[in-house]
C-alpha distance (Angstrom), angle and dihedral (degrees) to the residues before:
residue distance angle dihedral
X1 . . .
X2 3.85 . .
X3 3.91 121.9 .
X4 4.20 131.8 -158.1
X5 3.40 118.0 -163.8
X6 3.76 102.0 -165.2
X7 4.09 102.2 -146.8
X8 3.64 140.2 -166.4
X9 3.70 105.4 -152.0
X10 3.65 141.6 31.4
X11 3.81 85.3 -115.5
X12 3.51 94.9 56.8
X13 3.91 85.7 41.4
X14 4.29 88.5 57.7
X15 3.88 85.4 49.6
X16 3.75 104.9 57.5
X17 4.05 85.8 35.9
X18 3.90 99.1 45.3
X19 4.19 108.0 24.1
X20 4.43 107.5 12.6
X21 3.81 97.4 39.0
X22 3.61 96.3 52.7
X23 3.68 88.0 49.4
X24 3.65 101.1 42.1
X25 3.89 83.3 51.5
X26 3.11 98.4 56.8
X27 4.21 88.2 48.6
X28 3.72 85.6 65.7
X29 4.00 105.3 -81.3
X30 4.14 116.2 140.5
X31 3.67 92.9 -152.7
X32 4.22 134.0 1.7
X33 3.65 110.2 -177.8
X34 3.80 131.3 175.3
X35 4.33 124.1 -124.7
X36 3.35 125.9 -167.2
X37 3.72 112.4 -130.4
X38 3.38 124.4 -116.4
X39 4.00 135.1 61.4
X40 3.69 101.4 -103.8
X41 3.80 116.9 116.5
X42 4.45 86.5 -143.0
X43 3.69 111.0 86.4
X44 3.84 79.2 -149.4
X45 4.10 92.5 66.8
X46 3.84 98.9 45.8
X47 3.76 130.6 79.5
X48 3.61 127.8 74.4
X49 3.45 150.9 -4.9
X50 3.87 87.7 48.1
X51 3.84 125.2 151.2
X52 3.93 121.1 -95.4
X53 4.09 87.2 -116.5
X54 3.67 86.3 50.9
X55 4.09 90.5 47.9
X56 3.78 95.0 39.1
X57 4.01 88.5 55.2
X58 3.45 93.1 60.9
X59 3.84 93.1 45.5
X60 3.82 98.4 47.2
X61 4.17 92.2 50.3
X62 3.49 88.7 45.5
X63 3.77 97.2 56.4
X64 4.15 94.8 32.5
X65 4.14 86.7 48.5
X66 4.12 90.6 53.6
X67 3.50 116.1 26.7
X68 3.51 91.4 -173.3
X69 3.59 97.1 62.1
X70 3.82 146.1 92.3
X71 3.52 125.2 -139.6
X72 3.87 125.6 -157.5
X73 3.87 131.1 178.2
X74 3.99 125.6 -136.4
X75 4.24 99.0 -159.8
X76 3.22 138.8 145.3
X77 3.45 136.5 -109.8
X78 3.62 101.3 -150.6
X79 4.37 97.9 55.7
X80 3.87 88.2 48.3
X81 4.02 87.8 103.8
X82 3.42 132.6 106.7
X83 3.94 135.3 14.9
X84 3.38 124.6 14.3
X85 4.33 87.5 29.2
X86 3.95 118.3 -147.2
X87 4.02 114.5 -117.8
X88 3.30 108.2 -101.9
X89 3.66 99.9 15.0
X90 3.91 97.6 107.3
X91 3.41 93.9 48.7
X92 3.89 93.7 52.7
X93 3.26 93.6 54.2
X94 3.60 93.2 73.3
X95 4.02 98.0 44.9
X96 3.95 123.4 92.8
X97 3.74 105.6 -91.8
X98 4.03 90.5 -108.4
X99 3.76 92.9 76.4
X100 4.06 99.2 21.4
X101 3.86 95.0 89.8
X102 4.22 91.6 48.1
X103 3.98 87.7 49.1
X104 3.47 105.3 55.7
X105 3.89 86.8 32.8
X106 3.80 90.2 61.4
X107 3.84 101.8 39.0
X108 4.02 89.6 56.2
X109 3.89 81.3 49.4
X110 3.95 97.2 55.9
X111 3.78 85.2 39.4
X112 3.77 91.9 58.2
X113 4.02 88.4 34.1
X114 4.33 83.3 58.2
X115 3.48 99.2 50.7
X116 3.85 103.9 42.4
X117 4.19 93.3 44.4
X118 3.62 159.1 -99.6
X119 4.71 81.9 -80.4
X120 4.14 88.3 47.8
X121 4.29 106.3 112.1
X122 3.58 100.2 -129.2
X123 3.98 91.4 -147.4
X124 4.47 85.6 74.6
X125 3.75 92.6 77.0
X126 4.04 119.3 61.5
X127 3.80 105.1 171.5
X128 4.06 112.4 -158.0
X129 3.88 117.3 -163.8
X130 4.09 107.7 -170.4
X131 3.82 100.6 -138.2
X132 3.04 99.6 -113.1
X133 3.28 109.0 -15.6
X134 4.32 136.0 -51.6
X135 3.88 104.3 -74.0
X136 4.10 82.9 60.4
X137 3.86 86.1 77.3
X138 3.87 90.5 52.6
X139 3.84 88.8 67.3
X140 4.10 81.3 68.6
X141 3.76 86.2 100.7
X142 3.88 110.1 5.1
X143 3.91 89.8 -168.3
X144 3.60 95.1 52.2
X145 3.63 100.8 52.1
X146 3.50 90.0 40.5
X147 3.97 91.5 59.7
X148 3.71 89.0 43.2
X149 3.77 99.5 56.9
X150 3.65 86.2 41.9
X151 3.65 102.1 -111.9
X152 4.11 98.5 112.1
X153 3.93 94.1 162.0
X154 3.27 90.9 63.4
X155 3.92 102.2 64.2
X156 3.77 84.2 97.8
X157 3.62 101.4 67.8
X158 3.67 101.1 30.3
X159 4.04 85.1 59.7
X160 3.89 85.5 43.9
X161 4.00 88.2 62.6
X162 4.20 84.5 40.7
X163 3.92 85.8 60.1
X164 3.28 97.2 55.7
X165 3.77 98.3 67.0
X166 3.23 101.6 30.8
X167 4.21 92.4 -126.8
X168 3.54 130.0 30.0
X169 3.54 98.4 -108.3
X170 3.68 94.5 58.9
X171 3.99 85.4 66.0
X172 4.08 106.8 119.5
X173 4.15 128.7 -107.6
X174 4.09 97.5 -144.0
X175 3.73 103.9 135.8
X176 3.80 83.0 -117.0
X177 4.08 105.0 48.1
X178 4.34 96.9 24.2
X179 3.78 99.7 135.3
X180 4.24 90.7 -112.1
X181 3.84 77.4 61.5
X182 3.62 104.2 51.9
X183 4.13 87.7 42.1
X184 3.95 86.3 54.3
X185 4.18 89.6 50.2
X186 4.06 93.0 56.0
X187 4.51 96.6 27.6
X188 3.86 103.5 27.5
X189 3.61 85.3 179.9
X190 4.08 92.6 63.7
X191 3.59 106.8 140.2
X192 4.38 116.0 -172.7
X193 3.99 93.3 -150.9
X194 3.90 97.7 39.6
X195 3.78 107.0 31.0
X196 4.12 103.8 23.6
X197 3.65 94.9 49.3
X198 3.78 89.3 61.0
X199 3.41 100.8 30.4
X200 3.85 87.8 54.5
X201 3.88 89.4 55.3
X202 4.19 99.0 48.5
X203 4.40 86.2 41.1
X204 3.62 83.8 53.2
X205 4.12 134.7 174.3
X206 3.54 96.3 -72.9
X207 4.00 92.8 69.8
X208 3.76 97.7 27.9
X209 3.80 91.9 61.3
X210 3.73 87.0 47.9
X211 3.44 100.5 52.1
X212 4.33 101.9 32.4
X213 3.68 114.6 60.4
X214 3.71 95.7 -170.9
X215 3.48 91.6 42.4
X216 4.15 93.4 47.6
X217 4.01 87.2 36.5
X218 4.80 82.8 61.7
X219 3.60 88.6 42.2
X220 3.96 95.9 57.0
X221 3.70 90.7 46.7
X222 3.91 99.4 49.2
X223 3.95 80.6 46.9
X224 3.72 93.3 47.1
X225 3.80 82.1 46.0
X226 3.73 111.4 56.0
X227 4.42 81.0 50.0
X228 4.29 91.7 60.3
């Protein structure tokens, strides 16, 4: 069983190489690899803020190239705006946040589902939307990641925000208040690539699926997945 997890970043890119790969090997996978989205053949023009159509490109000659594979997306939430609009994504938007994530997760699966055909096993395409975006997951363990990007003092306040909401995920995607933004206000000197990547890796799964439902909800079925 080989997995794809189509990515928008080069931090998400680190994560499924460095901390979900290992893990999803060990669940019974043969291979989990990380793609950049996008169609470009430069590393240095893919990534996010893509169209769907440029997303759903990737996906559906992915899963018509290897028959025997599933393919799963890493996105987030807050950079589906714009041109080129996800399914689903307007429509989530107005829904309480319990049942926003499973929404927009299910109408990129029946638009996937469409296009590939009535013979296509629904169970080859796991769509992940990171509510709202990556740096929620870092709130998994606010003293952690504060420690790792070398900030320890302020564990306090990052766990403040945390409290809040109630779960990381929860945290909200104005341009103001997104979680990148409310790491910038207390470690101006946040950087994605530099700090998230390792910050990611000492937070670790353990405490991510904990503390992210949606997140932990994925997990279980790419698990559930590499067993079927």
């Amino acid at each position: 069983m080989r997995l794809l997890v189509h990515v928008e970043g080069v931090t998400e890119e680190t994560f499924v190489n460095d901390v979900l790969g290992p893990h999803l090997m060990d669940a019974g996978y043969t291979l989990v690899g990380a793609r950049l989205i996008g169609s470009a053949r430069q590393r240095s023009n893919r990534g996010g803020g893509r169209s769907w159509q440029t997303v759903r490109k990737g996906i559906l000659n992915h899963l018509r190239g290897d028959r025997e594979a599933i393919s799963t997306t890493m996105v987030d939430y807050y950079g589906m705006r714009g041109p080129g609009q996800w399914p689903g994504r307007v429509a989530a938007a107005a829904q309480p946040h319990a049942t926003r994530a499973a929404s927009l997760q299910a109408a990129l699966a029946m638009d996937i589902r469409a296009a590939m055909g009535t013979t296509f096993d629904p169970d080859r395409f796991i769509p992940y939307v990171s509510m709202h975006e990556f740096e929620a997951l870092l709130f998994s363990d606010c003293d952690r990641f504060a420690q790792s990007v070398g900030a320890p003092q302020v564990g306090t306040e990052l766990q403040n925000v945390l409290d809040q909401f109630g779960d990381p995920e929860k945290i909200d995607d104005s341009q103001a208040t997104a979680p990148s933004k409310r790491i910038l206000r207390v470690v101006p000197s946040y950087d994605k690539v530099a700090m998230g990547t390792i910050a990611i890796q000492d937070i670790g799964l353990t405490s991510i699926r904990r503390h992210c439902p949606n997140f932990r909800c994925w997990l279980n079925r790419l698990e559930r997945a590499a067993n079927t």
